[in-house]
C-alpha positions as CSV (number, residue, x, y, z in Angstrom):
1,X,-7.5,43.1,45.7
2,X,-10.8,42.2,43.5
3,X,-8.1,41.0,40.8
4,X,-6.4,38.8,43.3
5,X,-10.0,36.9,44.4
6,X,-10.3,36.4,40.2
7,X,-6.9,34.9,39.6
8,X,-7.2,32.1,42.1
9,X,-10.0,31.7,41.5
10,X,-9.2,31.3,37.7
11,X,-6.3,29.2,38.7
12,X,-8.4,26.8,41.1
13,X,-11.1,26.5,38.2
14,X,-8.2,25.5,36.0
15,X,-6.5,22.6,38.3
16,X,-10.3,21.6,38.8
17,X,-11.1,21.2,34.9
18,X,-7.6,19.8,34.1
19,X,-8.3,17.1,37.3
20,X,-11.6,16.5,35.8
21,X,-10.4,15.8,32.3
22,X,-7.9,13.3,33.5
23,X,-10.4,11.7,35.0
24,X,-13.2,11.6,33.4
25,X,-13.8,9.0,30.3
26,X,-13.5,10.3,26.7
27,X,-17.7,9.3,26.2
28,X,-18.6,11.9,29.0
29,X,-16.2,14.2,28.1
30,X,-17.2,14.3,24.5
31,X,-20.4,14.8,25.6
32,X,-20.1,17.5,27.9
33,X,-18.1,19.1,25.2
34,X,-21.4,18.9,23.0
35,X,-23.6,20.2,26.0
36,X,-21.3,22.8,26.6
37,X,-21.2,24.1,22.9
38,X,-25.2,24.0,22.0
39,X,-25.6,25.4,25.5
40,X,-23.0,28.4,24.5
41,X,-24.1,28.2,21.0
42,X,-27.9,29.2,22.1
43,X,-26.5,31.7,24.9
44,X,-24.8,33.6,22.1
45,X,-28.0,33.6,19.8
46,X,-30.0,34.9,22.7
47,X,-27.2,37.5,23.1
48,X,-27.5,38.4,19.4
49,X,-31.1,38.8,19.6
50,X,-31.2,41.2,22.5
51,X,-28.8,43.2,21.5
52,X,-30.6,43.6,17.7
53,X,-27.4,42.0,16.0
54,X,-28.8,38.9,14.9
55,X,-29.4,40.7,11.4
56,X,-25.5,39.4,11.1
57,X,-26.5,35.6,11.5
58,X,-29.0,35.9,9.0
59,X,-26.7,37.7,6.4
60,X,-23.9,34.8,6.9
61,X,-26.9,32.2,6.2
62,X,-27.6,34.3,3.3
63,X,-24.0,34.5,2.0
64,X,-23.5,31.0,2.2
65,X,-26.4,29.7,0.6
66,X,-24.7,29.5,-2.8
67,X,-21.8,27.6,-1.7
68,X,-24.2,24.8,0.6
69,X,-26.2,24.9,-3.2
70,X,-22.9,24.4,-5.1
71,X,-21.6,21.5,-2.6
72,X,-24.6,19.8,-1.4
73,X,-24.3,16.8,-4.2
74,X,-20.8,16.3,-3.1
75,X,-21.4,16.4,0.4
76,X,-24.2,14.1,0.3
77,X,-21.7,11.6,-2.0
78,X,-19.8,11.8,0.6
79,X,-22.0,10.6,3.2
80,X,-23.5,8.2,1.2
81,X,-19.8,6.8,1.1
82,X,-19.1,7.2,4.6
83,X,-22.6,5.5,5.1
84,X,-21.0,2.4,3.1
85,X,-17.7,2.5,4.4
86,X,-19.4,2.1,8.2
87,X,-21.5,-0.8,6.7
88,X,-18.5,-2.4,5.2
89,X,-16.6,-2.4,8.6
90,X,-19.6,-3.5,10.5
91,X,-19.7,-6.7,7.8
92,X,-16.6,-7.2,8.6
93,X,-16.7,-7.3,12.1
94,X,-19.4,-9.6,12.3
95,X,-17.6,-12.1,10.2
96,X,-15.2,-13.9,11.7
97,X,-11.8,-13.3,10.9
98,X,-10.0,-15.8,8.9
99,X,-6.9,-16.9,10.0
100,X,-3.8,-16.4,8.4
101,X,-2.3,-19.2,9.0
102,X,-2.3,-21.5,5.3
103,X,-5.0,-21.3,3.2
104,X,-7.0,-24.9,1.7
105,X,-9.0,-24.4,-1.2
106,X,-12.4,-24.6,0.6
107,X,-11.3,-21.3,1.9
108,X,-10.7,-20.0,-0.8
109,X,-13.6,-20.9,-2.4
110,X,-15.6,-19.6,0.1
111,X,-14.0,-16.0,-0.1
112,X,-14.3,-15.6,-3.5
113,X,-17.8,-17.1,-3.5
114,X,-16.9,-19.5,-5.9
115,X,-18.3,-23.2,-7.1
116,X,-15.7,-25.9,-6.2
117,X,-15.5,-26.2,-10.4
118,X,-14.4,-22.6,-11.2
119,X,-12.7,-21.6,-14.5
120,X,-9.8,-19.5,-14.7
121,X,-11.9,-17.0,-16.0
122,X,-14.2,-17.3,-12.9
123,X,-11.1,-17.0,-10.7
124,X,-10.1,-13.8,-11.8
125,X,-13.1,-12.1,-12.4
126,X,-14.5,-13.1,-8.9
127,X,-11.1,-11.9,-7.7
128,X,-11.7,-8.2,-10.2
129,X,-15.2,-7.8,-8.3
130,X,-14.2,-8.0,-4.8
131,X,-11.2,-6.0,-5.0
132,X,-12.9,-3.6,-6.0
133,X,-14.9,-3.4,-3.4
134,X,-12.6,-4.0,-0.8
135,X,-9.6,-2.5,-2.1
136,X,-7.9,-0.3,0.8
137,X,-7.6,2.4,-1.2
138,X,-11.6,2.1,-1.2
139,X,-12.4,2.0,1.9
140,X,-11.7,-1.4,2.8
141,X,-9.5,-3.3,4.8
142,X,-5.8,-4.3,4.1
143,X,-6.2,-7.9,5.9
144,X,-9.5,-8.5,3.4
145,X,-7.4,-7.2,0.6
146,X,-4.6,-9.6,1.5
147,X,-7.0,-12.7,1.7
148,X,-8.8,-12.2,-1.2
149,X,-5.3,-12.3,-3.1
150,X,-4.1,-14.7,-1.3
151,X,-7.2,-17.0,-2.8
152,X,-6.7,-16.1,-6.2
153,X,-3.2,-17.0,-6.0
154,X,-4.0,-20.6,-4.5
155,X,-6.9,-21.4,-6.9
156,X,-5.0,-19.9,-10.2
157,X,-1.9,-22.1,-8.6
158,X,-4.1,-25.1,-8.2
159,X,-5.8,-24.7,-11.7
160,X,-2.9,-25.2,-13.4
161,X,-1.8,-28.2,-12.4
């Protein structure tokens, strides 16, 4: 009968988290999520440590300090890229986005940071720098990409005549 009282109740505690997720935004539930796993996370350390099995914890630390010693200049490389990648997208979204609807020269210019006099030479190596930087395969956005050939393209075009 006890078993009964603990399957609906399991089943009522399901419908209720499955209402609650469908309802609730993505923000608070990722949040809750976070509470919830630090919250079981310290639960299961207190556990540990009551029941003298925390020794276990402190040999996995132990164990993994030569791989976090072998990896730890490749995982900070890599969040020194993601750092850049995030300030990249920010600088793009505070820019406004240029159209892309036919380019004039000005444009140009101003996307390649060039002088309204620029040699070919100029041209391409202003073109070399940025895509570099903002290459998609970098990090950096395809419609920046496309603009930033799209001016080389027009001033090249327009130098040679």
């Amino acid at each position: 009968m006890i078993s009964l009282f603990i399957l609906i109740a399991i089943v009522f505690g399901a419908f209720y988290l499955l209402r609650w997720f469908l309802n609730t935004p993505a923000e608070t539930i990722s949040a809750m999520l976070r509470k919830s796993l630090w919250l079981l996370l310290g639960l299961l350390l207190i556990m540990l440590a009551i029941s003298g099995k925390l020794n276990i914890i402190f040999a996995f630390i132990g164990s993994a300090i030569p791989l976090i010693a072998k990896y730890l200049p490749t995982i900070l490389r890599l969040l020194g890229l993601i750092k850049t990648i995030k300030s990249t997208q920010q600088d793009q979204a505070s820019k406004p986005p240029i159209s892309r609807t036919a380019m004039d020269r000005q444009q140009a210019l101003d996307i390649l940071n060039l002088k309204t006099q620029a040699s070919k030479q100029e041209i391409i190596s202003a073109h070399k720098r940025l895509i570099q930087k903002l290459h998609p395969d970098k990090g950096g956005s395809e419609h920046l990409a496309q603009q930033i050939n799209q001016a080389k393209e027009l001033l090249l075009k327009d130098h040679e005549h």
